[in-house]
C-alpha positions in Angstrom: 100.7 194.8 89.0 104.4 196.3 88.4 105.8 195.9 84.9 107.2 192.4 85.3 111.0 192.5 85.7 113.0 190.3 83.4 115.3 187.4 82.9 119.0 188.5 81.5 119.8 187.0 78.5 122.0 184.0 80.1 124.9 185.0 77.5 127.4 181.9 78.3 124.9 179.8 78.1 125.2 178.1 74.4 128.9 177.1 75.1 128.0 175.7 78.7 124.6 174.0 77.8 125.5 171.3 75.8 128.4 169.9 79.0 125.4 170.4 81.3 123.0 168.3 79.6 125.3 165.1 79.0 127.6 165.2 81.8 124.9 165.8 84.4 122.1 163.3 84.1 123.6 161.2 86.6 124.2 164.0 89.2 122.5 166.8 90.5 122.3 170.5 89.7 125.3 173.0 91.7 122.5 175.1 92.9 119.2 174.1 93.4 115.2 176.3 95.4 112.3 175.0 96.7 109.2 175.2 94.4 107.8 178.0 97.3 111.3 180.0 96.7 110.6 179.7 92.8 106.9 180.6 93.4 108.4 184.3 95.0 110.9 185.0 92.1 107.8 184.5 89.7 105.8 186.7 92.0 108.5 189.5 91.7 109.1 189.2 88.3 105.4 188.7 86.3 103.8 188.8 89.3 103.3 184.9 89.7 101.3 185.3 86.1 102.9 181.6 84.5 101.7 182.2 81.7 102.6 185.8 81.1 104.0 187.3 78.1 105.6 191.0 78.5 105.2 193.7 76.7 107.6 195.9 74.8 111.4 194.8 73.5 112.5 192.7 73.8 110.3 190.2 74.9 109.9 187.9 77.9 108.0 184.9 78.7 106.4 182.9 81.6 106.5 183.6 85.4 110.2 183.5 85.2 110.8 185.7 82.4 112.5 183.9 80.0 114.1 185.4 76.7 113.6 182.9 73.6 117.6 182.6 73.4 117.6 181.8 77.1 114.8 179.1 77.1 116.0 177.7 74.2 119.7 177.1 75.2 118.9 175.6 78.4 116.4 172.9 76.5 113.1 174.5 76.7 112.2 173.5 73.4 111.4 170.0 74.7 108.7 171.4 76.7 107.1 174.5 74.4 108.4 176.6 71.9 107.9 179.4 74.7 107.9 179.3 78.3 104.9 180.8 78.9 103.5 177.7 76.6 105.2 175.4 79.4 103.7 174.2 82.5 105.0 175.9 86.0 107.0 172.6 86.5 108.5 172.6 83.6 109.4 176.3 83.6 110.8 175.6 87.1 112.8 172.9 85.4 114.5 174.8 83.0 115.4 177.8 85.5 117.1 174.9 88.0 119.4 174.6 84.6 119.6 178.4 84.3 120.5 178.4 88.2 123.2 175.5 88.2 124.9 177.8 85.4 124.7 181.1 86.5 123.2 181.5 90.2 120.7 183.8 91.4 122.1 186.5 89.2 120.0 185.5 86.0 117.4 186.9 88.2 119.4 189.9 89.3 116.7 191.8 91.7 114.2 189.3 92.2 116.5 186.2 92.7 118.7 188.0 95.9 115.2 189.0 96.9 113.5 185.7 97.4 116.7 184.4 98.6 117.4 182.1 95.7 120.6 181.5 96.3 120.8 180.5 100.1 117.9 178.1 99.2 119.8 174.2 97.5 116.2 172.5 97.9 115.5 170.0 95.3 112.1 171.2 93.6 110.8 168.1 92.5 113.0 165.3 94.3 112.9 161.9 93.0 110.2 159.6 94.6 111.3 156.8 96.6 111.8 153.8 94.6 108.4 151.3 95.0 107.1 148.4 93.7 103.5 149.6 92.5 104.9 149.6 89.1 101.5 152.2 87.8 101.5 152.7 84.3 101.6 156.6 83.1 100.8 157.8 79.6 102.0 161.4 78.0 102.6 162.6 75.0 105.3 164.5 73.3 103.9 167.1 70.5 105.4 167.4 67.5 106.4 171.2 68.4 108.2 169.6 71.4 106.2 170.2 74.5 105.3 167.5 77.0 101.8 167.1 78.5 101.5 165.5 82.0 102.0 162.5 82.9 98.8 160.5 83.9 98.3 156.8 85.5 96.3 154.3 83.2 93.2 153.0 84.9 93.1 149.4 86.3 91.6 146.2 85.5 87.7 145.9 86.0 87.6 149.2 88.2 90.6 149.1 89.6 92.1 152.8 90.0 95.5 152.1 88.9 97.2 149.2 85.8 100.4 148.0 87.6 102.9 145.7 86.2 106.6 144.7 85.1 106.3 145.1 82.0 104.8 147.9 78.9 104.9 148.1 75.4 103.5 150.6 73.3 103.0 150.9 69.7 100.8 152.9 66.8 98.6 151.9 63.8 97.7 153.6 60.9 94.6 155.7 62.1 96.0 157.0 65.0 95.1 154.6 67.6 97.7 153.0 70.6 98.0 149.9 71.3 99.5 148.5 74.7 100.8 145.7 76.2 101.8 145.1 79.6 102.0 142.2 82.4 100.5 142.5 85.3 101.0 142.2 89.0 99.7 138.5 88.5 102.3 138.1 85.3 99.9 137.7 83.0 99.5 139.7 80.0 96.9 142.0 79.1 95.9 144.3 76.3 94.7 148.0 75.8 94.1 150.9 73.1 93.6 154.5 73.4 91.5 155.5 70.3 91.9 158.1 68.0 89.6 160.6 70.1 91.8 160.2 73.3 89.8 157.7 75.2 90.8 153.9 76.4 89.3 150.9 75.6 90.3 149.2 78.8 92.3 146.3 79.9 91.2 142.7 78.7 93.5 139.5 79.7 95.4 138.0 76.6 94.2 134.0 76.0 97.1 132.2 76.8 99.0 129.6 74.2 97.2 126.0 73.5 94.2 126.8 75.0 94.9 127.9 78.3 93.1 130.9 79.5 95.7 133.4 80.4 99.4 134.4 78.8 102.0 134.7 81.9 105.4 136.1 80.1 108.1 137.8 81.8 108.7 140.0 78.4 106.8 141.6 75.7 106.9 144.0 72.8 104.3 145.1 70.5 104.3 146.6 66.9 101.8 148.4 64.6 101.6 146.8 61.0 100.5 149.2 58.0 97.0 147.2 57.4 96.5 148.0 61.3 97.2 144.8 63.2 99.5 144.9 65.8 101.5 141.8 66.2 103.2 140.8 69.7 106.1 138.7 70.3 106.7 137.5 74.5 108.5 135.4 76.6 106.2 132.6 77.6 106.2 131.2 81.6 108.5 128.4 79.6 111.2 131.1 79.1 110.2 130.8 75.5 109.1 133.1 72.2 105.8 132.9 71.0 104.0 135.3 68.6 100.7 136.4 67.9 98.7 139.5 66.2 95.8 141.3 67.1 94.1 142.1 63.4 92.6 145.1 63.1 89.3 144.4 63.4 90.1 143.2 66.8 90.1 139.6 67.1 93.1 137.6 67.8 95.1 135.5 65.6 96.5 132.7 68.3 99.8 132.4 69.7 102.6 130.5 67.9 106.5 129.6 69.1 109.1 131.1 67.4 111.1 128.0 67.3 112.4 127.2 70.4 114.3 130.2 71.4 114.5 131.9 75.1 115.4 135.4 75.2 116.4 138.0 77.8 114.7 141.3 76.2 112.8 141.4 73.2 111.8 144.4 70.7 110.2 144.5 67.5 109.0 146.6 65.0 107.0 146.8 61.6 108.2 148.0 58.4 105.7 149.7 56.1 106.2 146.4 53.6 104.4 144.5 56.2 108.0 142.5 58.1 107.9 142.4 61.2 111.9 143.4 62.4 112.6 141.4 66.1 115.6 141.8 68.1 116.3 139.9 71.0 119.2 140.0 73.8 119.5 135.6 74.3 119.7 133.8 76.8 123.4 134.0 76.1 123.7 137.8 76.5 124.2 137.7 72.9 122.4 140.3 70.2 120.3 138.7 68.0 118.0 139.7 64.8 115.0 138.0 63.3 112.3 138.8 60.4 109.1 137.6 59.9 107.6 138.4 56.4 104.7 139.7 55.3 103.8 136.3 53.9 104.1 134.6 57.7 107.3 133.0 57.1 110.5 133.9 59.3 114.4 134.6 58.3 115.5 133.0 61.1 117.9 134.0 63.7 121.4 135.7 63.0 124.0 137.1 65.3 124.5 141.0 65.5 127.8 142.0 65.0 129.4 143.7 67.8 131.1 147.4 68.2 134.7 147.9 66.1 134.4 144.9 64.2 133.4 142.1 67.2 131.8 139.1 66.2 129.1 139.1 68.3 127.6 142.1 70.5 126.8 141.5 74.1 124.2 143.5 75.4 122.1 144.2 78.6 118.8 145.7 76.7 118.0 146.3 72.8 115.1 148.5 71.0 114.0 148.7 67.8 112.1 151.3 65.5 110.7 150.8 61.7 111.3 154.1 59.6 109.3 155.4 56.6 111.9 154.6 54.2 112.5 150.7 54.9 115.0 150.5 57.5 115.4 149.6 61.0 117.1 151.6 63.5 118.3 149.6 66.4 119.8 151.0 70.0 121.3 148.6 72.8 123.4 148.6 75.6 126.6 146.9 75.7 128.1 144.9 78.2 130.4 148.1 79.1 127.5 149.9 79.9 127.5 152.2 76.8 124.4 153.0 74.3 125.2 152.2 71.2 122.9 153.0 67.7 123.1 151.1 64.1 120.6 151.0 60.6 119.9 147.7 59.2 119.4 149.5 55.4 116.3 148.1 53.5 118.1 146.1 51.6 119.9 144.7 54.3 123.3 145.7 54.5 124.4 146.9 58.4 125.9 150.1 59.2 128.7 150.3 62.1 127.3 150.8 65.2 128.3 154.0 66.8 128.5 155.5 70.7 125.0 157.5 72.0 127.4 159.7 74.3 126.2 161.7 77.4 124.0 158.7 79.1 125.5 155.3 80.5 124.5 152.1 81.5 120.9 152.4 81.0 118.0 150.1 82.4 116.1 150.6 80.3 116.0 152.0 76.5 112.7 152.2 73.9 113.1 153.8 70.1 110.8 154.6 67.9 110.7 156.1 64.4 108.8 159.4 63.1 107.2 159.7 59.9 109.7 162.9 58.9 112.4 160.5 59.5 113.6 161.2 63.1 114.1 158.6 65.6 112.8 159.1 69.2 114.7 157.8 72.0 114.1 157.2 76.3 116.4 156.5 78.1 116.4 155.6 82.3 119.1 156.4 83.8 120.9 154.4 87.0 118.7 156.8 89.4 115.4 156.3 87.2 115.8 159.2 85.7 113.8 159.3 82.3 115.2 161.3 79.5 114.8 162.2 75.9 116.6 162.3 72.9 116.4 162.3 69.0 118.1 161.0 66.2 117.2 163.0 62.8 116.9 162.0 59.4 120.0 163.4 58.8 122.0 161.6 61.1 122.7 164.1 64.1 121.5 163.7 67.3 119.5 166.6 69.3 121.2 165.7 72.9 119.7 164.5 75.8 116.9 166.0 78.2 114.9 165.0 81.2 111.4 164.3 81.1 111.0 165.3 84.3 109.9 161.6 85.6 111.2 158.7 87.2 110.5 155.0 85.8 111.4 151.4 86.0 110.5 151.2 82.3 109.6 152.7 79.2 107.8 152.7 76.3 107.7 155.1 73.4 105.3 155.0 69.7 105.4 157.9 66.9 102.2 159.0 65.1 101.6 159.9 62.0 100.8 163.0 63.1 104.5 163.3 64.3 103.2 163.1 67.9 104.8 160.8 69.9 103.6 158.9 72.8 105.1 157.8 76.1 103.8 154.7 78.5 106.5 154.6 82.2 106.5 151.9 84.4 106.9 153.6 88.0 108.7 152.6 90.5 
């Protein structure tokens, strides 16, 4: 095989990235090849080897032979710390970025040679929207790279879980547990253990003695003595709560007074509170707590962006952190995202703008043990992407996940892995 040729160092790429990333996730890329005209640049350049790292200096890396500064300025970090760690799709990713920057000359001999840039083929298109609604889990590693996405099994034997609605959540050793409603609108319950395998989907019990849940919304939450509690929106339009102790059995479902809600989220703090947000049926933002003890705050307002009283809002998440407080995203009636801390003692700070996406469908959020917040986002054409919030307060920027969903889920491990659940369609 020839000495692989080699990716130039895309040298404008640092000022130019960062305007890529935010103002294109809801267009498409300048320039664009077909994964067959991708798969001849690779064979020129390592021959088609995707996993290839070169030899001498400096160094390259994957089948299109990326330098570290190049993959890492056009977001390859979210994938692998090196291309050649990355899958061919996501290598292919990352060079449509490289391409919509700088054409077919990153590639100087190989990329005229396959014809790269008479070729504006979308790679990976978008699916048509449908209404299966599959569930599919990944998970993002704490270095950053994504595994594939895969579709949950069904419900006794079925091939596929569909539904409206996920929610996804982690407990202390390292186990998931999920939530969703089904095709039928009733809600069912699952948990991926610690050694990567499911449980499998059981029905809920409904409220009062009936035999199945049917909600229209649902969230789920990992407590630190390992139940998960759930809060949903009954067939009634109203809240009810329930856990699922750690041992497995169920405590019983409950009303949380006699509220409706549009969205619900929730999340546990490591005191044992359970932290609820909930858009209501008034399109107003509003917060809740219910102790460790069992007992509840009681519902107050959220106060809206640059000192409104109240914030109207289209979707809300929430995430518990390590050091007491909540962090809480939602989207405003104007469309924009829009992040706040509820401290641990209580005290609110200002909310403040989550540039480069708007008017989400759909948001999730969920906290790290370093600190870091995790954020999804769908975009208007079902776009999923990624971002983080540190500790410190900055913001990594957004990237795609490379899928398209209806909804989605997101829950950190203790191991600093975190784990995604979609709802396609």
């Amino acid at each position: 095989m020839p000495r692989p040729r080699r990716i130039r160092r895309a040298v404008s790429a640092v000022p130019l990235v960062g305007a890529l990333l935010f103002s294109g996730l809801a267009g498409t890329t300048a320039q664009a090849a077909s994964v067959s005209t991708w798969d001849k640049v690779a064979e020129c350049e390592s021959g088609g080897d995707w996993q290839i790292v070169s030899s001498g200096a400096p160094t390259y890396y994957g089948g299109l032979q990326f330098s570290k500064s190049t993959w890492d300025a056009f977001g390859g970090r979210q994938y692998a710390a090196y291309a050649h760690q990355a899958t061919k799709m996501q290598q292919i990713l990352i060079a449509e970025k490289v391409l919509a920057v700088q054409g077919q000359g990153a590639w100087p001999h190989c990329g005229p040679a396959a014809g790269l840039g008479a070729d504006h083929t979308d790679p990976y298109p978008a699916p048509a929207p449908s209404d299966s609604g599959d569930f599919h889990h990944a998970v993002r590693a704490v270095a950053g790279h994504w595994t594939s996405f895969a579709p949950l099994d069904g419900y006794q034997g079925a091939a596929r879980f569909a539904g409206s609605r996920q929610a996804i959540t982690a407990t202390p050793d390292g186990s998931l547990q999920v939530a969703g409603v089904g095709t039928d609108g009733n809600l069912y319950h699952n948990a991926r253990f610690t050694s990567g395998s499911w449980a499998g989907w059981a029905p809920v019990d409904g409220y009062d003695g009936a035999a199945r849940f049917a909600a229209s919304q649902v969230t789920i939450a990992g407590m630190p003595n390992g139940d998960a509690q759930l809060v949903a929106v009954g067939s009634d339009g109203k809240l009810y709560h329930t856990a699922r102790f750690a041992g497995g059995s169920w405590q019983g479902w409950s009303p949380v007074t006699d509220w409706g809600a549009r969205k619900v989220a929730a999340a546990g703090l490591p005191n044992g509170d359970l932290q609820l947000a909930i858009v209501g049926n008034d399109g107003k933002l509003y917060h809740n707590i219910r102790y460790a003890n069992g007992s509840w705050q009681g519902w107050r307002g959220v106060a809206g962006f640059g000192g409104a009283a109240d914030f109207t809002a289209s979707s809300v998440a929430v995430a518990g952190m390590p050091d007491g407080a909540t962090q809480m995203i939602a989207v405003g009636n104007d469309g924009g995202l829009y992040h706040t801390t509820r401290q641990a003692g209580g005290s609110w700070q200002e909310w403040g703008r989550v540039s480069g996406i708007s008017s989400p469908s759909d948001i999730a959020l969920a906290g790290m043990p370093n600190g870091d917040a995790q954020l999804l986002a769908v975009a208007n054409d079902t776009s999923v992407y990624h971002n983080a919030r540190f500790a410190g307060g900055s913001w990594q920027g957004w990237n795609s996940v490379g899928v398209h969903a209806r909804k989605v889920g997101i829950a950190g491990l203790g191991s600093g892995d975190a784990h995604v659940l979609t709802t396609a369609g």
